[in-house]
C-alpha positions as YAML, in Angstrom:
chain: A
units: angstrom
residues:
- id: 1
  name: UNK
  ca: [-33.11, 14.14, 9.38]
- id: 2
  name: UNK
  ca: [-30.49, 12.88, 11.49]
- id: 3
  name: UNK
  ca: [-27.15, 11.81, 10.25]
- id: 4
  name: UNK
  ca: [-26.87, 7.97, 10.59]
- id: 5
  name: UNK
  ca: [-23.99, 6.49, 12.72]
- id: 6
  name: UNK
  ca: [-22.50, 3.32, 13.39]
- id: 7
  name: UNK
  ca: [-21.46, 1.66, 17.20]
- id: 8
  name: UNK
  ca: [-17.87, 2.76, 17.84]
- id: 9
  name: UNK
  ca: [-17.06, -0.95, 18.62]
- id: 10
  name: UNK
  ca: [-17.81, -1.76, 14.76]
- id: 11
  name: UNK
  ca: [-16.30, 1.23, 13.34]
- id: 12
  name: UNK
  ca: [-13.24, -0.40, 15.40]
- id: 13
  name: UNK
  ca: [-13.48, -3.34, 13.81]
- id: 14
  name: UNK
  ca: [-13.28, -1.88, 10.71]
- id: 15
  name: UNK
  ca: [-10.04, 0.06, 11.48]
- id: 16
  name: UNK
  ca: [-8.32, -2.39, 13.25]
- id: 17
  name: UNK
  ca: [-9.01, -4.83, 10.09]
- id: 18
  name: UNK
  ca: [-7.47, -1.95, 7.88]
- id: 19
  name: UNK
  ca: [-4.85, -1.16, 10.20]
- id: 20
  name: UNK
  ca: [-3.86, -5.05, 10.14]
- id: 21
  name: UNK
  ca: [-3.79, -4.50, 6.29]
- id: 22
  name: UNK
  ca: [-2.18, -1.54, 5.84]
- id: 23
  name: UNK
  ca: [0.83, -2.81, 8.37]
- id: 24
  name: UNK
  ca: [1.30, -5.92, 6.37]
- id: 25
  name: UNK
  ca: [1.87, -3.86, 3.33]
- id: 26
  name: UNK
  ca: [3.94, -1.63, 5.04]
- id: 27
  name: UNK
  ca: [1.80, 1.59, 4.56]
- id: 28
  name: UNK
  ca: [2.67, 4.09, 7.07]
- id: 29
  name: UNK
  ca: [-0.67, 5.48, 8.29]
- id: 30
  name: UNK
  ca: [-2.85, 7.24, 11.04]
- id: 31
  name: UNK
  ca: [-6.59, 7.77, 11.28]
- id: 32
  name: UNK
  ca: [-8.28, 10.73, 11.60]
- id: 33
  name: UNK
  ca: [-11.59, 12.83, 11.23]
- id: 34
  name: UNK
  ca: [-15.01, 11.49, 12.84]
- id: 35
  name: UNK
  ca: [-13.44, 8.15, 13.96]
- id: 36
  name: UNK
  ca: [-10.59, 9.34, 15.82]
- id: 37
  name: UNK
  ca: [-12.77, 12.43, 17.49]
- id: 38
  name: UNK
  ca: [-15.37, 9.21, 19.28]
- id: 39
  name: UNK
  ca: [-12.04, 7.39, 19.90]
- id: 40
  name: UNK
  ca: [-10.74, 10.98, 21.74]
- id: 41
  name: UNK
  ca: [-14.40, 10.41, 23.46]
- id: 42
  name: UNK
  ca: [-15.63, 14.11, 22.24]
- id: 43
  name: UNK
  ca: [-19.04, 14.49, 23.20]
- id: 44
  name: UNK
  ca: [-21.61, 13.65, 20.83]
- id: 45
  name: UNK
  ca: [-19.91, 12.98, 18.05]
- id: 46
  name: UNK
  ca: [-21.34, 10.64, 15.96]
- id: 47
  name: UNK
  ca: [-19.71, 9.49, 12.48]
- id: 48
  name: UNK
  ca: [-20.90, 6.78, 9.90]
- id: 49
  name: UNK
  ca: [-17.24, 5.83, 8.24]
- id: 50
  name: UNK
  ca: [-12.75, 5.18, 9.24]
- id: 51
  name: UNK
  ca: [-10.72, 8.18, 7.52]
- id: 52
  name: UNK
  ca: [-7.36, 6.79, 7.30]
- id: 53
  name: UNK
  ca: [-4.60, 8.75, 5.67]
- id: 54
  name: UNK
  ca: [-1.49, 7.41, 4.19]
- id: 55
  name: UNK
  ca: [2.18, 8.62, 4.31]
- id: 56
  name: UNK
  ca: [3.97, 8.93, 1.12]
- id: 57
  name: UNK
  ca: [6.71, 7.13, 0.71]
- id: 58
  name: UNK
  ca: [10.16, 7.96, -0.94]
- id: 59
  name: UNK
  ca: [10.74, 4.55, -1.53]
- id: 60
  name: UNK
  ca: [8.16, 4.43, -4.41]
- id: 61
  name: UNK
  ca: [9.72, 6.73, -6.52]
- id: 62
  name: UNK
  ca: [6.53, 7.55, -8.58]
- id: 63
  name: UNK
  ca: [4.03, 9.09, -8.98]
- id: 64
  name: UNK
  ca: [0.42, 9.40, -7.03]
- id: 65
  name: UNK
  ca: [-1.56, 6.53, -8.83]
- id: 66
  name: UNK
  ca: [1.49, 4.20, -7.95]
- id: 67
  name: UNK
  ca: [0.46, 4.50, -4.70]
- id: 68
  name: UNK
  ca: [-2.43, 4.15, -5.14]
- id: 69
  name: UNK
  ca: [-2.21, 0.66, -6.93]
- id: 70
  name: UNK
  ca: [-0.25, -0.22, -4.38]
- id: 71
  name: UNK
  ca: [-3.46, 0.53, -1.86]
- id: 72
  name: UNK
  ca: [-5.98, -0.60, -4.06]
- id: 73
  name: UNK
  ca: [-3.66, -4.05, -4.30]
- id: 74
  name: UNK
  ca: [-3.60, -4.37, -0.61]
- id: 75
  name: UNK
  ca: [-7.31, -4.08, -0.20]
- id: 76
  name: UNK
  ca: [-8.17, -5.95, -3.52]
- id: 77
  name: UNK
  ca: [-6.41, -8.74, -1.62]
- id: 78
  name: UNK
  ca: [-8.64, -9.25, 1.60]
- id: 79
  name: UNK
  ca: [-12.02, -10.92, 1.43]
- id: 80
  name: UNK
  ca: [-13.23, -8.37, 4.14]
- id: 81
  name: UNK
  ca: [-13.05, -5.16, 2.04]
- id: 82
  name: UNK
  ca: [-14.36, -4.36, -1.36]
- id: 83
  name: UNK
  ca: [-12.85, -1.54, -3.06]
- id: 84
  name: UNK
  ca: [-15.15, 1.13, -4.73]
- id: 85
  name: UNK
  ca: [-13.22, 2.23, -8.17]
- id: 86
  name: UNK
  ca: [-13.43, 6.42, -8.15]
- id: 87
  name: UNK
  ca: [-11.62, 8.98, -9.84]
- id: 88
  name: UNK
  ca: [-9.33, 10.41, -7.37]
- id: 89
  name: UNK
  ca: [-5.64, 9.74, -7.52]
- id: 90
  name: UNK
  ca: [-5.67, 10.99, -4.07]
- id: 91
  name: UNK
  ca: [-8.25, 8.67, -2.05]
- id: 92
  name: UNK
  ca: [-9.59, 5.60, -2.19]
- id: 93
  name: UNK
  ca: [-13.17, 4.17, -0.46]
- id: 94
  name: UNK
  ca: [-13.53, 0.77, 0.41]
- id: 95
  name: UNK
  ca: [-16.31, -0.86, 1.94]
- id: 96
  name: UNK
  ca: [-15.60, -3.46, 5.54]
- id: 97
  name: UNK
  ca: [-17.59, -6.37, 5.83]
- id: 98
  name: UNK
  ca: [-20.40, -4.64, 3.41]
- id: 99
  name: UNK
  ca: [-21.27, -2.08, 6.74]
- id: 100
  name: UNK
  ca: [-18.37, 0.22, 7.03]
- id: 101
  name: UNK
  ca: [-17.22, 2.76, 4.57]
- id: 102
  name: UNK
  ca: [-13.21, 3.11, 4.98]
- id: 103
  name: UNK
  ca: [-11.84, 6.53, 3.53]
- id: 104
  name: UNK
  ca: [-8.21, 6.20, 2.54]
- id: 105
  name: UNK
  ca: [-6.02, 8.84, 1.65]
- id: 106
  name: UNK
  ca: [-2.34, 9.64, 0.18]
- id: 107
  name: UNK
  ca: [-2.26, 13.43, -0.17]
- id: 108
  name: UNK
  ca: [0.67, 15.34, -0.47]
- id: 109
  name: UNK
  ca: [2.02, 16.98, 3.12]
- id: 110
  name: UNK
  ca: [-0.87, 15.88, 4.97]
- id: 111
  name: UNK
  ca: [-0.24, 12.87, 7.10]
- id: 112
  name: UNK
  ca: [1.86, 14.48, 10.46]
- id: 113
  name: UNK
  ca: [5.08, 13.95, 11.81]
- id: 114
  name: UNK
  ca: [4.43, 12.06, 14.64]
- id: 115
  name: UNK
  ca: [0.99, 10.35, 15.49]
- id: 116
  name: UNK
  ca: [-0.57, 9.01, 18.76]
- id: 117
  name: UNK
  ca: [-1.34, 5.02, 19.64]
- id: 118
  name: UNK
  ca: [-4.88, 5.45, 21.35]
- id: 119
  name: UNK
  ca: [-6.79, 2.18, 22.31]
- id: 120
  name: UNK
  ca: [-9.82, 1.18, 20.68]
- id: 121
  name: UNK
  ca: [-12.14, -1.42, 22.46]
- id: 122
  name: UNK
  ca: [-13.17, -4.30, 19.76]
- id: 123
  name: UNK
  ca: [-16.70, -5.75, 20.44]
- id: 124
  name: UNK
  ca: [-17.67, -9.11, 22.39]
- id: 125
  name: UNK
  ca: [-16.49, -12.06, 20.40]
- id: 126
  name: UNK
  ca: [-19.79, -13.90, 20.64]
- id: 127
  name: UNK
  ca: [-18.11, -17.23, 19.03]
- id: 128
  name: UNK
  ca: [-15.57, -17.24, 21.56]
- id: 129
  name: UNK
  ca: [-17.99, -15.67, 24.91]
- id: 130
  name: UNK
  ca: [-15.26, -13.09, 24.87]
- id: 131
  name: UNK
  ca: [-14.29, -9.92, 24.73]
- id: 132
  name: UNK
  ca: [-10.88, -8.96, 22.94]
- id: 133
  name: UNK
  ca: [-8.44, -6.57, 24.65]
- id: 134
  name: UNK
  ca: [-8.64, -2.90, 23.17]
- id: 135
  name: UNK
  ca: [-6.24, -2.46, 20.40]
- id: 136
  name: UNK
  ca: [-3.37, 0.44, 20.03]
- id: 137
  name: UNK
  ca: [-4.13, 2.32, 16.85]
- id: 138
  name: UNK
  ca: [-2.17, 5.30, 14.98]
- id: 139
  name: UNK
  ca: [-4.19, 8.46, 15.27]
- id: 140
  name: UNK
  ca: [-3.48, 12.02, 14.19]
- id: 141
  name: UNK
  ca: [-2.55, 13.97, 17.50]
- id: 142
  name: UNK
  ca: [-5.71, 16.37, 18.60]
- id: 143
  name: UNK
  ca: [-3.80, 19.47, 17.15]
- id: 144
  name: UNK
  ca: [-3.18, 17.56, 13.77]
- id: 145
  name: UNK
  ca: [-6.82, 16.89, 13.89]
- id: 146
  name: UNK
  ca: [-7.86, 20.65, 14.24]
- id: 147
  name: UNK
  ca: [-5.15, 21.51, 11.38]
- id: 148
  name: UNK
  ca: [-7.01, 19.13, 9.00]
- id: 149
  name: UNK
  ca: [-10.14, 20.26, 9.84]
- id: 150
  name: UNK
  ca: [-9.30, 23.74, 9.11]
- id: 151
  name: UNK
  ca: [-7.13, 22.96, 6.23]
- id: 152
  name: UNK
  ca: [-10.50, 21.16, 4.11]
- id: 153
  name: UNK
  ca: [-13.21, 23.79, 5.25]
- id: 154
  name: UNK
  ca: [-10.44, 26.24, 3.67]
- id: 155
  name: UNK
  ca: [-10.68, 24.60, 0.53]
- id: 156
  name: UNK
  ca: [-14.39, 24.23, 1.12]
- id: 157
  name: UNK
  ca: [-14.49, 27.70, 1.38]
- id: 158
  name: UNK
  ca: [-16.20, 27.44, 5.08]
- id: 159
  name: UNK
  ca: [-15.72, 28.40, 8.46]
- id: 160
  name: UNK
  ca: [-15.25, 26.53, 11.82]
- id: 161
  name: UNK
  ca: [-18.78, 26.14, 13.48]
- id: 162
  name: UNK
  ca: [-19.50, 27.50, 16.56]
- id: 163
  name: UNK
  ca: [-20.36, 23.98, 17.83]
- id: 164
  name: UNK
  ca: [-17.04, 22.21, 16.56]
- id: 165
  name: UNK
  ca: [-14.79, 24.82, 18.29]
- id: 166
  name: UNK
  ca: [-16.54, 24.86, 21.81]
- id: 167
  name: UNK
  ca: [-16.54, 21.22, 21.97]
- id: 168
  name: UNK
  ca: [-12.52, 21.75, 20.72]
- id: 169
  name: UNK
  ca: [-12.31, 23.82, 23.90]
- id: 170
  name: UNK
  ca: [-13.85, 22.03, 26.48]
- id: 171
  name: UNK
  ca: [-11.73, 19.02, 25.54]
- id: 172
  name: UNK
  ca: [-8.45, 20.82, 24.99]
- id: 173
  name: UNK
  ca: [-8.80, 24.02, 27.44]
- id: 174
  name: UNK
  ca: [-5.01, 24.84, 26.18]
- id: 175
  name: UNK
  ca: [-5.69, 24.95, 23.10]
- id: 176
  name: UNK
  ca: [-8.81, 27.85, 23.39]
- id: 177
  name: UNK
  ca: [-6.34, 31.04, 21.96]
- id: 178
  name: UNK
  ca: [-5.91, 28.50, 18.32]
- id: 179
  name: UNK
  ca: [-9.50, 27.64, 18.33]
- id: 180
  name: UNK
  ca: [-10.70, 31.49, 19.01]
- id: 181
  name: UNK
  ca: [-8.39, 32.16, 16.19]
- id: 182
  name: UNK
  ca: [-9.48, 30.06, 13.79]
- id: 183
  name: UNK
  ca: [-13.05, 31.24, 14.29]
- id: 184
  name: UNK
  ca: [-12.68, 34.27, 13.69]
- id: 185
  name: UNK
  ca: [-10.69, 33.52, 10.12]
...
């Protein structure tokens, strides 16, 4: 059965609406997995949700879940998103405009350095009989993206597939020596 996906121009929707939040509230952040691969226009990759991870910030002082009340505060305060409660200390879903699933985390180490502003084009604003310009949105940098990928099939316990890395490769040729060694972990 095949795996259901969503237009890119909604998923955009849905990040730029988070994005807006997530600024507001100061929450340093940058998107990643599925989402940011169509936004790097990888070949047919499909995805159904936003991943969004969250810096930590010193200026809390405390400890995971103050972070995330601080999050689930933010998101509790929009009409757009609905918050699902979970059990994690680490993540949070929340549902956009009851269509798009919106993964946010705050894990330890994991949001990068630096990030990339990529545009993402917003649909046709059929209220207005016009289309928006594409926004500039935070995204983990292609080799962060590789790095998380590896770093959760680790703790999966599972390997690269052979379809992930050559699609890696013929988007970033010089980056083919990582990929080939990552395989063959």
């Amino acid at each position: 059965m095949p795996e259901l996906s969503i237009e890119i121009s909604v998923l955009s929707q849905a990040a730029a609406a988070a994005h807006d939040l997530l600024t507001k509230h100061k929450l340093s952040h940058a998107f990643f997995g599925g989402f940011a691969l169509v936004t790097l226009e990888q070949p047919s990759r499909t995805t159904k949700d936003v991943d969004v991870e969250i810096a930590k910030s010193w200026s809390l002082f405390g400890t995971s879940s103050t972070l995330l009340d601080k999050v689930k505060a933010a998101f509790k305060s929009e009409e757009a998103f609905l918050v699902i409660e979970g059990t994690r200390e680490d993540a949070l879903r929340v549902i956009w405009n009851k269509t798009v699933g919106v993964d946010v985390f705050m894990r330890e180490g994991r949001m990068p350095r630096s990030v990339v502003e990529l545009p993402v084009a917003l649909p046709h604003d059929t209220t207005t009989d016009s289309t928006p310009e594409p926004r500039l949105l935070p995204f983990f940098k292609p080799t962060d993206l590789l790095v998380e990928k590896r770093v959760d099939l680790a703790k999966a316990k599972k390997r690269l597939n052979s379809e992930e890395i050559d699609a890696a490769k013929n988007n970033y040729p010089h980056m083919a020596t990582i990929l080939n060694a990552l395989a063959d972990e």
